[in-house]
N, C-alpha and C positions, 0 to 999 in steps of 0.2 A: 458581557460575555455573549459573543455570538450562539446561536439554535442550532440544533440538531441538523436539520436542513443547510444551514449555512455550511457547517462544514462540510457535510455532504458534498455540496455544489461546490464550494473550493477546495476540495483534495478534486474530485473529477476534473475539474477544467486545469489544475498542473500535475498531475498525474497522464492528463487527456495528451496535454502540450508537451509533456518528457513523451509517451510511447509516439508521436507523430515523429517527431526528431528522429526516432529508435529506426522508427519504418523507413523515413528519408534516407538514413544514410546505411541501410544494409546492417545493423550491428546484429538485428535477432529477428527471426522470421515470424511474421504476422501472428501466429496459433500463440506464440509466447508472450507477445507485446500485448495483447488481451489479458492475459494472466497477470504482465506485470501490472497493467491499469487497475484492474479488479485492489489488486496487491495495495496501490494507491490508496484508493478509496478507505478500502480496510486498515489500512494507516491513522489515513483523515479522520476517524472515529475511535480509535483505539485508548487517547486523552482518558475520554469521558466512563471508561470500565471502571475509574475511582469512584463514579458516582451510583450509589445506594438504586436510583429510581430512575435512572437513565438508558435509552434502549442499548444503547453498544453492550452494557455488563449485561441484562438479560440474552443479547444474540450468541455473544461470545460464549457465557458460561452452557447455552444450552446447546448451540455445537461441538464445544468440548468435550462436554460429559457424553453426547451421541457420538464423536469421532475415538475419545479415547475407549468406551465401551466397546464400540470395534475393532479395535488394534486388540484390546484384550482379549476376544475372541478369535482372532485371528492367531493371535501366537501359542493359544491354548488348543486351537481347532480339532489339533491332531489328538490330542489327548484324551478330552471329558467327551462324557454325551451332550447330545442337543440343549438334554434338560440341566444339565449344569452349565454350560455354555448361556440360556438364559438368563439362568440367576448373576452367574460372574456379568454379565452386560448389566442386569437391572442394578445389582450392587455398584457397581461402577457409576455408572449412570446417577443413581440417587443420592451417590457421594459425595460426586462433585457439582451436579446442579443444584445440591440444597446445603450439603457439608461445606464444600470446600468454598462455594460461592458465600456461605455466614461468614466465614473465617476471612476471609478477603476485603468481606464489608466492615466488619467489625475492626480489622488492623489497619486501614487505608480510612483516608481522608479524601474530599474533594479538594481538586487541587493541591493536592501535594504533591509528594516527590515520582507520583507515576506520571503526573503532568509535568513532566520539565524535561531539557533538550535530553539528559546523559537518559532516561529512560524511551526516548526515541530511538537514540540512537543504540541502547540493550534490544529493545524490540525487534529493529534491523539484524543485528547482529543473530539473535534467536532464529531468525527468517534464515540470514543464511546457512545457520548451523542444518537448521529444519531441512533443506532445499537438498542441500548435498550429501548430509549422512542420510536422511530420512527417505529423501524420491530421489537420490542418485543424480541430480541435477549436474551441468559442467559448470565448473569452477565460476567461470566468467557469469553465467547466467543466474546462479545463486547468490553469487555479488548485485544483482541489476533486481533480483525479488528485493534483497535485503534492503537497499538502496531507495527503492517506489515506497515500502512499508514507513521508513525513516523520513523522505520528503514529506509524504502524507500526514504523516504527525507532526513535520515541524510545520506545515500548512497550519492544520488544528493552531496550533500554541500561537503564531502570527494573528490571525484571525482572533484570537481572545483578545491579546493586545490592542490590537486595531477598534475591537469594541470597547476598549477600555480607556479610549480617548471621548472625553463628549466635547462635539464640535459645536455645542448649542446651548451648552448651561454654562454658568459662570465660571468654576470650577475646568480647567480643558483636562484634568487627570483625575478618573476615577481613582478610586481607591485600590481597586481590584489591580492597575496597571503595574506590570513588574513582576507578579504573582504564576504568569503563563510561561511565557519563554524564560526561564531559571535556569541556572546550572546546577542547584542544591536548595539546600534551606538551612539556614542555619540553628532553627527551630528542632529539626535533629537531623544532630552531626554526626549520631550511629547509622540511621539509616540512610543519609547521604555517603558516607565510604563504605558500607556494604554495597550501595546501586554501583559504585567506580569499582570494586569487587567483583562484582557480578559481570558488568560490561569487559574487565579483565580476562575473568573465567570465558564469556563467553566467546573474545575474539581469537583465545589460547583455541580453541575448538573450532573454528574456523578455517578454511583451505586459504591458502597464503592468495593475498587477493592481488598478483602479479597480471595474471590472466585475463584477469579484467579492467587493468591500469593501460597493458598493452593492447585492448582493443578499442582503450576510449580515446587512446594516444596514436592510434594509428591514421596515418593522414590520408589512405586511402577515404576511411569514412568523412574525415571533414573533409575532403575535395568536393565528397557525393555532398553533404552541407551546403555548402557553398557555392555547386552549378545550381543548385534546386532551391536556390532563396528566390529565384525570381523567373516567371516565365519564359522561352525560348520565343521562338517567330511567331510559334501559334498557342492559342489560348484555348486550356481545357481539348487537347490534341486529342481527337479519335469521339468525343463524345460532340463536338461542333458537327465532323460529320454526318453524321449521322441526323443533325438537326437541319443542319444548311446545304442542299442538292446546288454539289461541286457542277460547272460548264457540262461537264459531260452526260450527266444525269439530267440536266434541265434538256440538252439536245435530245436526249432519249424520249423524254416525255413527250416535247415538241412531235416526233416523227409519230408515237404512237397515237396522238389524238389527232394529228394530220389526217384529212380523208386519204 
């Protein structure tokens, strides 16, 4: 099973290579295509929240409990004083960073069914419910969060895979091989058709992803693809200049070191 770092490094490098694409052909403007990267990465780690003593579930639950402790204050804000306004934050807060996080550890398994594809692709799904009901996001670009979170994690499940091949002991198939990229488990089949439940529920709550079909389909953007696979006349245009003094500039130099 690949490390911590490994996945790291490979959700970033194709999360890196989907936003480079995103920028080439004009689909989302730079401020976004950051976010979706970030969006990546946080994919590429997300597997690993089934495990007990692994840093994803400590990062995740202790943002949670700090983000959702916020929102609760916020929707309360107008109501209580300051000093119940804290307490609802710490309760919150201590809820889910020690409550809800036992109860998660307690009912999950490593590698089970939070690591396999249909739970990548609920995550996704989550993201884009999150994007557009929650920060009001357009259609199309809440599809493209949903989309980086889901790559990133089927990154994660490849990457197990791939470590589950030894290219060097006699044996070429650990054991472990087949256990990452799953569609279910037949070990339980209640909690495999609640996850296809769930991803059901989730993409009913979803904005109809038309918006986003039509801009990946648009051939404006592959044209922009496809002039910009490979360089024009000049290489690294605008930044050479400024390296290499064009005839004109050397003639200028010429005259002013001339007596």
């Amino acid at each position: 099973m690949a490390d911590f770092n490994t996945h790291l490094m490979g959700a970033a490098a194709v999360s890196g290579l989907v936003a480079t694409v995103l920028v080439m052909t004009g689909m989302a403007p730079h401020q976004a295509v950051i976010g979706y990267f970030v969006l990546g990465v946080i994919g590429g780690v997300l597997p690993d929240i089934d495990s007990p003593t692994s840093i994803p579930i400590r990062i995740t639950f202790n943002v949670l409990a700090v983000v959702a402790g916020f929102l609760l204050v916020f929707t309360f804000g107008a109501r209580y004083s300051l000093l119940e306004l804290i307490i609802l934050w710490l309760g919150c807060y201590f809820g889910i960073r020690y409550g809800l996080r036992k109860l998660f550890i307690r009912y999950t398994t490593h590698r089970g069914l939070i690591h396999s594809v249909p739970a990548g692709v609920g995550f996704g799904l989550a993201t884009v419910a999150l994007a557009y009901h929650g920060f009001n996001a357009a259609v199309a670009h809440a599809w493209i969060c949903g989309i980086f979170v889901t790559v990133g994690f089927l990154v994660h499940l490849l990457l197990d895979e791939f470590y589950s091949v030894n290219l060097y002991g006699k044996k070429l198939l650990k054991r472990s091989f087949g256990t990452a990229f799953c569609l279910g488990s037949f070990n339980q089949p209640v909690g495999t058709v609640a996850l296809y439940g769930v991803i059901i529920g989730l993409f009913l709550l979803c904005p109809s992803p038309r918006p986003f079909a039509a801009l990946v389909l648009d051939r404006a953007h592959a044209g922009n693809m496809t002039q910009r696979l490979w360089p024009g006349e000049t290489w690294f245009p605008g930044l050479l200049r400024r390296v290499i003094p064009t005839p004109d500039k050397l003639n200028d130099v010429a005259r002013a070191s001339s007596p």
